[in-house]
Backbone bond lengths (Angstrom), bond angles and torsions (degrees), N, CA, C in turn:
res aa  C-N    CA-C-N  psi(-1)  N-CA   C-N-CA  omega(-1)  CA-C   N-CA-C  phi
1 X - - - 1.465 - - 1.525 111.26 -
2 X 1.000 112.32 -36.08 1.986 124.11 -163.30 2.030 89.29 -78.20
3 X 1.368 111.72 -24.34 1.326 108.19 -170.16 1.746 108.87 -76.12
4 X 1.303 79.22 -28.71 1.925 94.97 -170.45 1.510 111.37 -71.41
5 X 1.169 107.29 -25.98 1.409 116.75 174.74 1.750 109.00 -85.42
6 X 1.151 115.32 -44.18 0.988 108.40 161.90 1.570 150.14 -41.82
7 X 1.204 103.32 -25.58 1.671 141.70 -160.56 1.684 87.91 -94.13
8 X 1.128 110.96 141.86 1.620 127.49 173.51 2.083 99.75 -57.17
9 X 1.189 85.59 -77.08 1.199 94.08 -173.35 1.865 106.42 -52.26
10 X 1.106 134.70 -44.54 1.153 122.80 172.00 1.529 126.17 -38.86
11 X 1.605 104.75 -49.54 1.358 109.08 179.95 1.656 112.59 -83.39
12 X 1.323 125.51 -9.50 1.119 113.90 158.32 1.567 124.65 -72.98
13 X 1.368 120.44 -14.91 1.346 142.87 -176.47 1.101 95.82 -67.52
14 X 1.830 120.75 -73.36 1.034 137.04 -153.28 1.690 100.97 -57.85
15 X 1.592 121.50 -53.64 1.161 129.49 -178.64 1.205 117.89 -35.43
16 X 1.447 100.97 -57.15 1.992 129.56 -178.94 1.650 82.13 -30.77
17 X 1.538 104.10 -99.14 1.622 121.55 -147.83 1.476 107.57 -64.20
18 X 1.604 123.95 5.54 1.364 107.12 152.52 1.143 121.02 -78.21
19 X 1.536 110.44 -35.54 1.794 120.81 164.19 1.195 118.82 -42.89
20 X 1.556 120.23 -61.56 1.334 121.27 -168.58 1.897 101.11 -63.73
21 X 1.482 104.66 -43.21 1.649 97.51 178.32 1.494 118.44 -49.03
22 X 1.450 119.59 -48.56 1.238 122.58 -171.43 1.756 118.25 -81.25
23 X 1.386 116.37 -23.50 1.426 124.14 153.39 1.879 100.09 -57.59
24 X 0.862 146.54 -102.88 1.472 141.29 163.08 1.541 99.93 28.38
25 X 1.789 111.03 -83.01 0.858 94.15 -164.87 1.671 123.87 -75.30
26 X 1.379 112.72 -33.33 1.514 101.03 161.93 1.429 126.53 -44.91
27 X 1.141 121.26 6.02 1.804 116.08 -173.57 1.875 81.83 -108.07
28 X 1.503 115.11 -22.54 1.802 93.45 -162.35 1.551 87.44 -98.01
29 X 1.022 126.25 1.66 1.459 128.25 -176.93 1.279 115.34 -91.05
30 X 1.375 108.71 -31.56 1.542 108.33 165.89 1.181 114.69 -89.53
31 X 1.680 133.64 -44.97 1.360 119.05 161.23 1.357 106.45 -23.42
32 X 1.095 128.68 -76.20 1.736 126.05 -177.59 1.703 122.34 -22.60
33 X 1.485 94.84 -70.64 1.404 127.49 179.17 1.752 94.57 -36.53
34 X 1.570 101.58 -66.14 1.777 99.67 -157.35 1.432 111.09 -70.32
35 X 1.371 122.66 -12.46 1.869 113.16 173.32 1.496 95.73 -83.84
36 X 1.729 143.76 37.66 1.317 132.53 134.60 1.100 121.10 -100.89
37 X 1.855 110.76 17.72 1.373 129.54 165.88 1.605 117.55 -79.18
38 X 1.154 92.12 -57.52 1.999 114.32 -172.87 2.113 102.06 -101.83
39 X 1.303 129.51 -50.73 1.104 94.83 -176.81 1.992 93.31 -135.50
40 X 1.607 93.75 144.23 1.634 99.15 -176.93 1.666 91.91 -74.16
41 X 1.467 113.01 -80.60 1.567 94.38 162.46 1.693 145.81 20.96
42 X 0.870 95.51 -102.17 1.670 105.14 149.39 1.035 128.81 -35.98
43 X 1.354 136.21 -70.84 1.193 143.63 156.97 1.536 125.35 -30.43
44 X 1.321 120.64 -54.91 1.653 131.18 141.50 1.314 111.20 -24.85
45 X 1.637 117.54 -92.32 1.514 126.06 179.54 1.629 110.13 -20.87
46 X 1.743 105.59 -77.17 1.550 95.48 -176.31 1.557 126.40 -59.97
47 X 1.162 136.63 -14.83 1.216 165.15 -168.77 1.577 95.43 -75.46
48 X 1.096 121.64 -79.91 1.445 140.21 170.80 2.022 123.93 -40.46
49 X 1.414 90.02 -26.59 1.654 112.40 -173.55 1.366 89.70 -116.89
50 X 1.055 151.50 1.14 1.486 151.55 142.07 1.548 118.69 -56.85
51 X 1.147 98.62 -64.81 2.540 135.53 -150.77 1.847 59.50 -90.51
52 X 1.652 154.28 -35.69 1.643 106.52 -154.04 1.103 110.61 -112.24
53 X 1.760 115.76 -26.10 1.439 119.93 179.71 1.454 127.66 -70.35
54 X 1.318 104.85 124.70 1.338 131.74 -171.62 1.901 99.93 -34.31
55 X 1.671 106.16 -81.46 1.037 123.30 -164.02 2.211 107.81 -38.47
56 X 1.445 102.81 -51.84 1.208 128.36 173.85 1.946 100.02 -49.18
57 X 1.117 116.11 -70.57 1.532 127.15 -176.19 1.771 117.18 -43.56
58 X 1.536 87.74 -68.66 1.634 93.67 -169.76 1.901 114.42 -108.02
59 X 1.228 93.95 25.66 1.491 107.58 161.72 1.582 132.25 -128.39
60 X 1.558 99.30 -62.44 1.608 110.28 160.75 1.323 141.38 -34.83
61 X 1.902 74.11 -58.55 2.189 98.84 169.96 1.081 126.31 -42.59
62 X 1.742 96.53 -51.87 1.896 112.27 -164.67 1.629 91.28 -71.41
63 X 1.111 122.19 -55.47 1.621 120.12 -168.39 1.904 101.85 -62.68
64 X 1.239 111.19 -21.82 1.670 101.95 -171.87 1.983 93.67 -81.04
65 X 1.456 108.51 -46.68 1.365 103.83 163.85 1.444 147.11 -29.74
66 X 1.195 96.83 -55.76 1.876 126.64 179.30 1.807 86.33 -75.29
67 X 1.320 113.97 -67.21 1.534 94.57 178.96 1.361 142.47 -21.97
68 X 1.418 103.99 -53.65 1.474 133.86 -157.22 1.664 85.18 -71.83
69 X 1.466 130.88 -68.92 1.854 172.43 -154.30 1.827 73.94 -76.95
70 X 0.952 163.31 -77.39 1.162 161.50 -147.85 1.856 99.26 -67.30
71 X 1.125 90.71 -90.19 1.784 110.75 -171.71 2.045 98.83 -41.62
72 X 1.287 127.59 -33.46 1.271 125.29 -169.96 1.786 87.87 -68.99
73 X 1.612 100.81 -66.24 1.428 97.05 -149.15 2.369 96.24 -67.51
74 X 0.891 114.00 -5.02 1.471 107.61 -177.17 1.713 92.01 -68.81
75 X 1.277 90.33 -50.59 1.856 109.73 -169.86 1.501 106.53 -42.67
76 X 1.061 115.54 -28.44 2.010 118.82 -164.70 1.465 89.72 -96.06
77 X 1.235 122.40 -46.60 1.357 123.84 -178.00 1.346 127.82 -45.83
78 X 1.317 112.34 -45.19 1.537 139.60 172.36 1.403 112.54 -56.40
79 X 1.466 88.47 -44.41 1.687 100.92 -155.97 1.217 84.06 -74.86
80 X 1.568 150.04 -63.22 1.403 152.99 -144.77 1.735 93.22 -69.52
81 X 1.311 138.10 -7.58 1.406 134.87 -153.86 1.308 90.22 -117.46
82 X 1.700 114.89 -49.20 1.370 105.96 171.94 1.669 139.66 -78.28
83 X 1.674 80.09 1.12 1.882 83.10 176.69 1.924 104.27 -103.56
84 X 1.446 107.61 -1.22 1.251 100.76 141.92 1.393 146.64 -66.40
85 X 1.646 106.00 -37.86 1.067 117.36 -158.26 1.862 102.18 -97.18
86 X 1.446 84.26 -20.84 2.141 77.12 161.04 1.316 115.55 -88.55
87 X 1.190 147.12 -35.84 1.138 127.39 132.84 1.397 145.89 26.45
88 X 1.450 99.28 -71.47 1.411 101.76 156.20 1.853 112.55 -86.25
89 X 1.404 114.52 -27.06 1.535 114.18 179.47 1.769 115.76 -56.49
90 X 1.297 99.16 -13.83 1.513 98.03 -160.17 1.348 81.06 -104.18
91 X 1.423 141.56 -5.86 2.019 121.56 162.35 1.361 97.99 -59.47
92 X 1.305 116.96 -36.66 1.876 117.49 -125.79 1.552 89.87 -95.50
93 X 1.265 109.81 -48.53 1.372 116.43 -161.96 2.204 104.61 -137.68
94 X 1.392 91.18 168.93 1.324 87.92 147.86 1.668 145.55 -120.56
95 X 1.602 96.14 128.62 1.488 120.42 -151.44 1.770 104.95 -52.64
96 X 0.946 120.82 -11.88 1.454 115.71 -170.04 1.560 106.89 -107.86
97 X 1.113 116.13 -15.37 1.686 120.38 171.60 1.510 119.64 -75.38
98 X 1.427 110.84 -21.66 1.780 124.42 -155.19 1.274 83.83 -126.82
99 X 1.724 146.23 25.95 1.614 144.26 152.55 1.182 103.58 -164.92
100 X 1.451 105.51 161.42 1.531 122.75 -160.47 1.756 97.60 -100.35
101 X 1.807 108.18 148.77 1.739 93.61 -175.15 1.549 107.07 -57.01
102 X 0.964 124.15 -16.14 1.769 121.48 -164.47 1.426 107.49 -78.14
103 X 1.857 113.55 -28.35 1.581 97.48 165.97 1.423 126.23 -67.63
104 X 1.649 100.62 -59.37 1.674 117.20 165.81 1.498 126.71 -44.73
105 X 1.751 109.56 0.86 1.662 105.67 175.71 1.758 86.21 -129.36
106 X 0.887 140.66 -6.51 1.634 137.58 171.74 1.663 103.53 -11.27
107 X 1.510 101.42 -57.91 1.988 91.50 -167.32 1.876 88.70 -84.10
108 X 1.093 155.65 68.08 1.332 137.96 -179.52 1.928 91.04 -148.39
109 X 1.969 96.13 -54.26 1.305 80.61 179.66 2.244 108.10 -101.05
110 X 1.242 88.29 24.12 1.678 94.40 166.89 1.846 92.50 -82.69
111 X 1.295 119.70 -70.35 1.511 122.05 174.25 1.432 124.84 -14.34
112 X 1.510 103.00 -53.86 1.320 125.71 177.54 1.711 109.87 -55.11
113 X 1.554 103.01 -56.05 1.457 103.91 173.04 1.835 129.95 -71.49
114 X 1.336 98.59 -13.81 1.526 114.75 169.46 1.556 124.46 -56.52
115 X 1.734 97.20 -50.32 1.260 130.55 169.39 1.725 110.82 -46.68
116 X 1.103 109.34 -73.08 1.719 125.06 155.08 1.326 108.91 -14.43
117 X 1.239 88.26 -98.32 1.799 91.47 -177.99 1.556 137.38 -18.12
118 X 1.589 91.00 -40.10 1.491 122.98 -173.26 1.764 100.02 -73.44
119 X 1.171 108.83 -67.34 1.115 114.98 157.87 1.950 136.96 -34.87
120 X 1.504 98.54 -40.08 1.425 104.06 178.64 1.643 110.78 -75.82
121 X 1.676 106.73 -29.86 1.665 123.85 -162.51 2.038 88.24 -81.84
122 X 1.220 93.60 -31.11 1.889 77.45 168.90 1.066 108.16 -78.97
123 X 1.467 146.16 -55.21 1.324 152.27 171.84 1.309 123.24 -14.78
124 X 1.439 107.13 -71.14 1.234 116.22 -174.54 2.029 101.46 -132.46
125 X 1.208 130.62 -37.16 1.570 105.28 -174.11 1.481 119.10 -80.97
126 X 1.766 116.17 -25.56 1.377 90.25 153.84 1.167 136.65 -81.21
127 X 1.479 149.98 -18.20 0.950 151.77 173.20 1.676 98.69 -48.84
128 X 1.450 112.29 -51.07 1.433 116.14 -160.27 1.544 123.69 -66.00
129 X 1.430 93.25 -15.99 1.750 112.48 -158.72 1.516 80.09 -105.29
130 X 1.384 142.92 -53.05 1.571 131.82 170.81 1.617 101.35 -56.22
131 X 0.901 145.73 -91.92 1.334 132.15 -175.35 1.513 118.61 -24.93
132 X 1.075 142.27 -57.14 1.680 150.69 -179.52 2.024 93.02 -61.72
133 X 1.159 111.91 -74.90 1.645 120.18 -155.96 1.345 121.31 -96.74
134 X 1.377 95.87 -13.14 2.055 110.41 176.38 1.644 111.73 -94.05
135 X 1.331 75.64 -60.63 1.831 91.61 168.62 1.634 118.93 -70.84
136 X 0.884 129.39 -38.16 1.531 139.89 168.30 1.883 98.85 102.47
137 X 1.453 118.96 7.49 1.467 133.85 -171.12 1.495 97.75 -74.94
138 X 1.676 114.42 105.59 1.390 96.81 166.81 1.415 114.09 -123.86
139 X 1.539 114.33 23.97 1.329 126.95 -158.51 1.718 101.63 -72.69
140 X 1.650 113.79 -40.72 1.644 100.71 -170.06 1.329 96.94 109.11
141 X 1.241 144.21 -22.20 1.294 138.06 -158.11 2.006 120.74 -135.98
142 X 1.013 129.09 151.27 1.484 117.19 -171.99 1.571 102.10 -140.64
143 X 1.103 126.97 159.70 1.354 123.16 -179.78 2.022 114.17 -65.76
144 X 1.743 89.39 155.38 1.049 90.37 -170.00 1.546 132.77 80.12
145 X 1.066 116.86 10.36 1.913 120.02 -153.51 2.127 80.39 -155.40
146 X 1.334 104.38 133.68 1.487 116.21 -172.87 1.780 95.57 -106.30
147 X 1.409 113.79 131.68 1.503 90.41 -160.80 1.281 127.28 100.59
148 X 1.638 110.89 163.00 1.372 110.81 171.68 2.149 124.82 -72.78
149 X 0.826 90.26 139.80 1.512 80.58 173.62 1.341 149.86 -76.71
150 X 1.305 113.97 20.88 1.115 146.50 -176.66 1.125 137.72 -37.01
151 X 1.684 81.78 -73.31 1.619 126.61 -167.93 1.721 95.26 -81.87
152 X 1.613 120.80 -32.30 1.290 102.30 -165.34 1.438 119.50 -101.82
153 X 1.719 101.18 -5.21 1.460 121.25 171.35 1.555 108.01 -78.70
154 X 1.559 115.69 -27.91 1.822 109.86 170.08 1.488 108.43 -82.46
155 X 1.265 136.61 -20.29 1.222 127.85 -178.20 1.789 97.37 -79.60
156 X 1.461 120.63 -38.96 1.495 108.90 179.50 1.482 114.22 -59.28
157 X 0.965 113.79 -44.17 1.759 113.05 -171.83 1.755 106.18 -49.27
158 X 1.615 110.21 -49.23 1.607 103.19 173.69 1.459 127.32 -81.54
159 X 0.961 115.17 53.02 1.301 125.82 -166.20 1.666 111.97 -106.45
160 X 1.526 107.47 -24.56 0.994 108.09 167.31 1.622 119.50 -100.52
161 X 1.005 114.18 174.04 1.606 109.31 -168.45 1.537 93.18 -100.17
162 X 1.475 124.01 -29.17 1.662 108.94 -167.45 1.243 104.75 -78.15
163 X 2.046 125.04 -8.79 1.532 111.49 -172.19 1.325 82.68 -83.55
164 X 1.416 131.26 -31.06 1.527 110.08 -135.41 1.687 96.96 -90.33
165 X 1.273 115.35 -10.44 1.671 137.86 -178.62 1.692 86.23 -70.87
166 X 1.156 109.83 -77.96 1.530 110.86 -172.60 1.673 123.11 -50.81
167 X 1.194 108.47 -28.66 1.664 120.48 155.02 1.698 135.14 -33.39
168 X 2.009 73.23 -62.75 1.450 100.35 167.19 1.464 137.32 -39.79
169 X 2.070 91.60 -65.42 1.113 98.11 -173.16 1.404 117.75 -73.28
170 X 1.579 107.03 -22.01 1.714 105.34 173.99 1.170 131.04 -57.28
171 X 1.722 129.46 -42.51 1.161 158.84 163.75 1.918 96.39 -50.61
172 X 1.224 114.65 -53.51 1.419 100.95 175.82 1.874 125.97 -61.71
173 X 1.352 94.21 -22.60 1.582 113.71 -168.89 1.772 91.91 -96.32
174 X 1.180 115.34 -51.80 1.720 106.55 169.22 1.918 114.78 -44.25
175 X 1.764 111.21 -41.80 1.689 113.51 177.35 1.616 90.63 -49.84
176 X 1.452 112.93 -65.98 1.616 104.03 -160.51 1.202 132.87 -50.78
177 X 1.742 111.86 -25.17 1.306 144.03 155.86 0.920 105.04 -25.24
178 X 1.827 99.06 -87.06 1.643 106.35 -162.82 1.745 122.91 -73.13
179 X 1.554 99.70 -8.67 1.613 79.66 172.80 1.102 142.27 -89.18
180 X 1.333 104.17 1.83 1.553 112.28 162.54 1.530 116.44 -103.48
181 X 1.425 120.05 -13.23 1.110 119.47 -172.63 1.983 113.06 -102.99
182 X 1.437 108.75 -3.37 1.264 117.39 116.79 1.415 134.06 -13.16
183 X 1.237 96.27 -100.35 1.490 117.90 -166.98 1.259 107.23 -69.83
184 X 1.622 126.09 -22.65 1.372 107.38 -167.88 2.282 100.11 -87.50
185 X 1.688 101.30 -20.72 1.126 91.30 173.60 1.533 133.45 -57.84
186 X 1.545 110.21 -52.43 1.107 134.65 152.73 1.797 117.39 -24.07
187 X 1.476 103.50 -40.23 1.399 104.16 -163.87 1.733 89.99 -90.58
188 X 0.885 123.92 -34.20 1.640 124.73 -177.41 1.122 124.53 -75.33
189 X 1.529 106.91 3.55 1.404 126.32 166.81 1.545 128.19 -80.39
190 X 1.544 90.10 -39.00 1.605 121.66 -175.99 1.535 118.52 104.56
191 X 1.125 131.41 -130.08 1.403 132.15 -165.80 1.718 143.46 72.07
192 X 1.147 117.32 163.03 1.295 118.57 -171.65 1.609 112.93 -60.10
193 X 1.483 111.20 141.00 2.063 107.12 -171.34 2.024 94.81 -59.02
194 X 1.515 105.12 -23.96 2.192 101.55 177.96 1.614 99.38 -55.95
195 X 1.805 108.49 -53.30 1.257 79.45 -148.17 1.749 104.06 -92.38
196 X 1.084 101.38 1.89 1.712 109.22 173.87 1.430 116.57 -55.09
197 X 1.660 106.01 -45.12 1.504 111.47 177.39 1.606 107.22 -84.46
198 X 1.292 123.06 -29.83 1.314 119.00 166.02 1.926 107.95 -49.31
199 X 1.049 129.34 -41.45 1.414 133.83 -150.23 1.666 80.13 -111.06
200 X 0.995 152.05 40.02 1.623 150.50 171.33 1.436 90.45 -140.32
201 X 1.848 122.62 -32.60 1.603 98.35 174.66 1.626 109.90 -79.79
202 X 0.838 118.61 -28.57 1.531 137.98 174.75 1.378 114.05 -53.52
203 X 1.316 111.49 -59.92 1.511 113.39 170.85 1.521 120.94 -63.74
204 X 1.968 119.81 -32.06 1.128 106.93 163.27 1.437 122.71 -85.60
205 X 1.418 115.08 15.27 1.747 107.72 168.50 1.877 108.95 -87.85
206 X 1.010 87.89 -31.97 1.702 106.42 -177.94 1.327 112.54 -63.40
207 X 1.526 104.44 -38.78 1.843 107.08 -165.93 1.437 101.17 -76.50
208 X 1.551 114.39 -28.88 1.365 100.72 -178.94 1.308 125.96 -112.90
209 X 1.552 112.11 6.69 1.180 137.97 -158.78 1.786 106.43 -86.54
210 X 1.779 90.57 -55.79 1.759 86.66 173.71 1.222 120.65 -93.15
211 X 1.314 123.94 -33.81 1.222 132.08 173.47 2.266 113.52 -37.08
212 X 1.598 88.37 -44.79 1.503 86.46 166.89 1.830 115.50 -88.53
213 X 0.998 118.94 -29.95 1.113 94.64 138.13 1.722 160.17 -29.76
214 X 0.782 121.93 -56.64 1.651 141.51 142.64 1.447 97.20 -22.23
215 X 1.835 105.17 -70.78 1.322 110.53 -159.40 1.599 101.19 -52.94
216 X 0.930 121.65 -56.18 1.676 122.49 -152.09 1.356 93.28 -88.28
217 X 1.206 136.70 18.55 1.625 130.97 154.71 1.579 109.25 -97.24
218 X 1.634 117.43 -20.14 1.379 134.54 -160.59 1.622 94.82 -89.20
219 X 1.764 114.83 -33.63 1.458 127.26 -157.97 1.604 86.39 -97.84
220 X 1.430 121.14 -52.99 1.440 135.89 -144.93 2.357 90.76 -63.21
221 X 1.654 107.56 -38.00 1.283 108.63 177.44 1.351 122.19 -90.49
222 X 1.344 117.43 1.62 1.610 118.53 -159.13 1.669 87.06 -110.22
223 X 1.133 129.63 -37.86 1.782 132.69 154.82 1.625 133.84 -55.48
224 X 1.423 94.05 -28.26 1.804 117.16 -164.13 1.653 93.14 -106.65
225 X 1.175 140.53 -16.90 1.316 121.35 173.31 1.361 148.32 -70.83
């Protein structure tokens, strides 16, 4: 195993299917996210059957964790291998004609999305993980608020315009993310040049598809509150 990682191609492998894992879960994360568009209800319920189930908590999490902590630090790794290996590309040729800026900035707007995260896990997962395991509160609910509390703790966070600015711009820097990091997973997989370009239209409906999404749930609560 330690060899496989070792191997060029191994760690591009490995990279691939942390991508494709963690795209996965951003598609079930926004399913979530977007029923605090159309029903508060809903949004509560799954929210609540998310933050209580065991299997979801102390299995999913840790593996969605290590994912996230995996794919970053593979990501720096790569990147330090590939800013060797242009290096010599940039005697021979020039490096910016033979790649698109979105490969050659991969760790710049990966950073960008690091930042995010960091930001979202103050937002909402520590608060949530002190309330559930600090507090011993696993009810879903707080005084004063009819219902689960969910729905009215995500509408507070956008309330200001500089989070929902900073939202923005991340979600825009996550599109640039994923559209190359898409295609390059896909390509490190292997496959036919049909279904390669089939899975490059796919990856660019996605890159910009949820990413604006997000946005207009970030805009859709920072107006609606």
């Amino acid at each position: 195993m330690s060899g496989f990682f070792k191997s060029s191609i191994g760690r591009k492998v490995a990279m691939a299917l942390s991508a494709l894992f963690l795209m996965f879960f951003l598609l079930q994360h926004f399913a979530i996210n977007i029923l605090s568009v159309f029903s508060e209800n809903a949004f509560n319920e799954v929210s609540h059957f998310m933050g209580t189930n065991f299997l979801i908590q102390f299995v999913l999490q840790p593996v969605l964790i290590f994912g996230v902590v995996f794919h970053f630090i593979m990501g720096f790794i790569l990147e330090i291998r590939n800013n060797k290996a242009r290096q010599i590309s940039y005697v021979k040729n020039n490096g910016s004609a033979n790649s698109t800026w979105m490969s050659r900035n991969m760790i710049y707007t990966g950073l960008v999305i690091l930042a995010f995260i960091i930001l979202h896990f103050i937002d909402f997962w520590f608060p949530e993980i002190n309330t559930k395991y600090i507090q011993g509160d696993m009810s879903g609910v707080h005084e004063g608020v009819e219902g689960y509390r969910y729905f009215h703790e995500l509408q507070e966070k956008f309330v200001s315009p500089i989070r929902v600015g900073a939202y923005v711009i991340a979600f825009i820097f996550l599109s640039l993310h994923l559209m190359h990091g898409f295609a390059s997973a896909f390509q490190s997989m292997g496959g036919s040049t049909i279904r390669k370009k089939s899975l490059q239209s796919i990856g660019k409906a996605y890159s910009i598809l949820i990413p604006l999404g997000f946005i207009f749930i970030a805009l859709y609560h920072h107006f609606n509150h």
